[in-house]
C-alpha positions in Angstrom: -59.2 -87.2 98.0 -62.4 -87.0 95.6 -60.9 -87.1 92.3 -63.2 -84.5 91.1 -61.2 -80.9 91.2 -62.5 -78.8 94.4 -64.0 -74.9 93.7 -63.6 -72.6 96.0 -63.9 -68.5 95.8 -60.8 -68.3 98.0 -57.3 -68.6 96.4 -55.4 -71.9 97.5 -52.2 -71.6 98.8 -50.1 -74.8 98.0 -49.4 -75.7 100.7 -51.6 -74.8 103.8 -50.4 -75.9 107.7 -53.2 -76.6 108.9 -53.0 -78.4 113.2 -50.5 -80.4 114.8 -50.5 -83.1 116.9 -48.5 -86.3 117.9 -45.5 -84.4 116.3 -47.3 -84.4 112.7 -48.7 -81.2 110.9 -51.8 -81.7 109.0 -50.9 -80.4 105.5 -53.4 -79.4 102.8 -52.0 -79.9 99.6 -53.2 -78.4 96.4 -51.7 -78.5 92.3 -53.6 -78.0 89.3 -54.8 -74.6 90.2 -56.4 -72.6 87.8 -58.7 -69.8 87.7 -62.0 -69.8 85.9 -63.9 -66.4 85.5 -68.0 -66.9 86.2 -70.1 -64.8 83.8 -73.3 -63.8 85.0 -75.7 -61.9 87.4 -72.7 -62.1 89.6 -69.6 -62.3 88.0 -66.6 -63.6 89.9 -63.1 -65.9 90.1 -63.4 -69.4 91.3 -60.4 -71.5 91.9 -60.2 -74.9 90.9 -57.5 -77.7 91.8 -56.5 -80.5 93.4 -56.3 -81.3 96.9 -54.8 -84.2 99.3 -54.7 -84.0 103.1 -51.9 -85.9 104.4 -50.0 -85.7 107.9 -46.5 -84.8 107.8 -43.8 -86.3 110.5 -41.8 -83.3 111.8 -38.8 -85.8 113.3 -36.9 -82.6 114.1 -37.3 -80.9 118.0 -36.9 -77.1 116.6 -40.2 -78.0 114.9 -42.0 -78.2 117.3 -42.7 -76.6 121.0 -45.5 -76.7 123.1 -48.1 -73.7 123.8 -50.5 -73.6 126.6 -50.6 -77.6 126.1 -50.7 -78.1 123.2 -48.0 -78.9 120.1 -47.5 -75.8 117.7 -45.0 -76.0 114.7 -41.9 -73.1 115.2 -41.0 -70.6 112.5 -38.0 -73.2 112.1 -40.9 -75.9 111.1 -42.3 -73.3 108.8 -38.6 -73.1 107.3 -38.4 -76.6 106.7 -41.9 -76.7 105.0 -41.6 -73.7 102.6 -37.9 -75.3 101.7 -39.4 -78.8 101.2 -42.5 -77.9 99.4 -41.8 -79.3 96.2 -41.4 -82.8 97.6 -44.4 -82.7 100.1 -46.2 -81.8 96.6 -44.6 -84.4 95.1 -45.6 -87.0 97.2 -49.5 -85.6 97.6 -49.8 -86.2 94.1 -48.6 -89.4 94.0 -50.5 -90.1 97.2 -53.7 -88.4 95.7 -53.2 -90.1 92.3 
Protein backbone atom coordinates (compact mmCIF):
# COMPACT_ATOMS: atom_id res chain seq x y z
CA UNK A 1 0.00 0.00 0.00
CA UNK A 2 1.69 3.52 -0.86
CA UNK A 3 0.95 5.50 2.11
CA UNK A 4 0.12 8.43 0.03
CA UNK A 5 -4.00 8.62 -0.28
CA UNK A 6 -4.96 7.33 -3.95
CA UNK A 7 -7.46 9.84 -6.36
CA UNK A 8 -9.59 8.57 -8.42
CA UNK A 9 -12.77 10.22 -10.36
CA UNK A 10 -14.73 7.03 -9.66
CA UNK A 11 -16.45 6.57 -6.18
CA UNK A 12 -14.75 3.71 -4.04
CA UNK A 13 -16.80 1.25 -2.71
CA UNK A 14 -15.29 -0.15 0.57
CA UNK A 15 -14.98 -3.01 -0.03
CA UNK A 16 -14.55 -4.20 -3.76
CA UNK A 17 -14.38 -8.34 -4.76
CA UNK A 18 -12.20 -8.24 -6.97
CA UNK A 19 -10.92 -12.44 -8.52
CA UNK A 20 -10.64 -15.56 -6.85
CA UNK A 21 -8.43 -18.14 -6.82
CA UNK A 22 -6.95 -20.95 -4.62
CA UNK A 23 -10.17 -20.45 -2.46
CA UNK A 24 -9.08 -16.72 -1.64
CA UNK A 25 -10.95 -13.52 -3.01
CA UNK A 26 -8.77 -10.63 -3.77
CA UNK A 27 -10.25 -7.80 -1.79
CA UNK A 28 -9.68 -4.10 -2.38
CA UNK A 29 -10.04 -2.28 0.64
CA UNK A 30 -10.59 1.36 1.01
CA UNK A 31 -11.28 4.00 4.42
CA UNK A 32 -10.64 7.53 4.72
CA UNK A 33 -12.76 8.52 1.80
CA UNK A 34 -13.44 11.88 1.19
CA UNK A 35 -14.56 13.95 -1.62
CA UNK A 36 -12.65 16.96 -2.80
CA UNK A 37 -14.44 19.29 -5.39
CA UNK A 38 -11.70 20.52 -8.40
CA UNK A 39 -12.20 24.18 -9.30
CA UNK A 40 -11.29 25.03 -12.69
CA UNK A 41 -11.56 24.90 -16.55
CA UNK A 42 -13.09 21.59 -15.63
CA UNK A 43 -14.62 21.34 -12.48
CA UNK A 44 -15.26 17.91 -11.04
CA UNK A 45 -15.31 15.41 -7.71
CA UNK A 46 -12.29 13.42 -7.04
CA UNK A 47 -12.18 10.77 -4.37
CA UNK A 48 -9.50 10.36 -2.19
CA UNK A 49 -8.70 7.41 0.38
CA UNK A 50 -6.95 4.70 1.50
CA UNK A 51 -6.47 1.46 -0.09
CA UNK A 52 -4.91 -2.15 0.85
CA UNK A 53 -5.18 -5.16 -1.33
CA UNK A 54 -5.19 -8.21 0.70
CA UNK A 55 -6.48 -11.92 -0.08
CA UNK A 56 -9.18 -13.17 1.94
CA UNK A 57 -9.47 -17.16 2.83
CA UNK A 58 -13.11 -18.25 2.12
CA UNK A 59 -12.72 -21.70 4.44
CA UNK A 60 -16.42 -22.20 3.82
CA UNK A 61 -17.68 -24.61 0.55
CA UNK A 62 -20.98 -22.37 -0.13
CA UNK A 63 -18.37 -19.68 -0.96
CA UNK A 64 -17.29 -20.91 -3.52
CA UNK A 65 -18.19 -23.08 -6.83
CA UNK A 66 -16.65 -23.51 -9.95
CA UNK A 67 -17.60 -21.81 -13.44
CA UNK A 68 -16.42 -23.01 -16.73
CA UNK A 69 -13.02 -23.81 -14.71
CA UNK A 70 -12.54 -21.55 -12.91
CA UNK A 71 -13.33 -20.57 -8.91
CA UNK A 72 -16.14 -17.83 -8.54
CA UNK A 73 -17.38 -16.58 -5.04
CA UNK A 74 -21.53 -17.51 -4.52
CA UNK A 75 -24.09 -14.93 -3.48
CA UNK A 76 -23.60 -16.89 -0.02
CA UNK A 77 -19.67 -15.63 -0.25
CA UNK A 78 -21.07 -12.20 -0.99
CA UNK A 79 -23.22 -12.63 2.27
CA UNK A 80 -20.51 -13.38 4.32
CA UNK A 81 -18.36 -10.42 2.96
CA UNK A 82 -21.06 -7.63 3.21
CA UNK A 83 -21.78 -9.14 6.91
CA UNK A 84 -18.03 -9.21 7.88
CA UNK A 85 -17.07 -5.93 6.38
CA UNK A 86 -16.18 -4.11 9.31
CA UNK A 87 -13.53 -6.63 10.33
CA UNK A 88 -12.01 -7.17 6.82
CA UNK A 89 -11.67 -3.22 7.26
CA UNK A 90 -10.42 -3.63 10.38
CA UNK A 91 -7.74 -5.73 9.62
CA UNK A 92 -6.71 -3.75 6.08
CA UNK A 93 -6.00 -0.91 8.16
CA UNK A 94 -3.98 -2.44 10.53
CA UNK A 95 -2.38 -4.44 7.71
CA UNK A 96 -2.03 -1.06 5.62
CA UNK A 97 -0.81 0.92 8.68
Amino acid sequence: MSKEPIRSLEEPEPIRIDIMKEGAVRLQCRWDIQTEQIEGDDPHTEYVYREKVLWWAMTNPTHVQIVDGRQVITDVGRAYIAEHAGEILNYAMTAGA
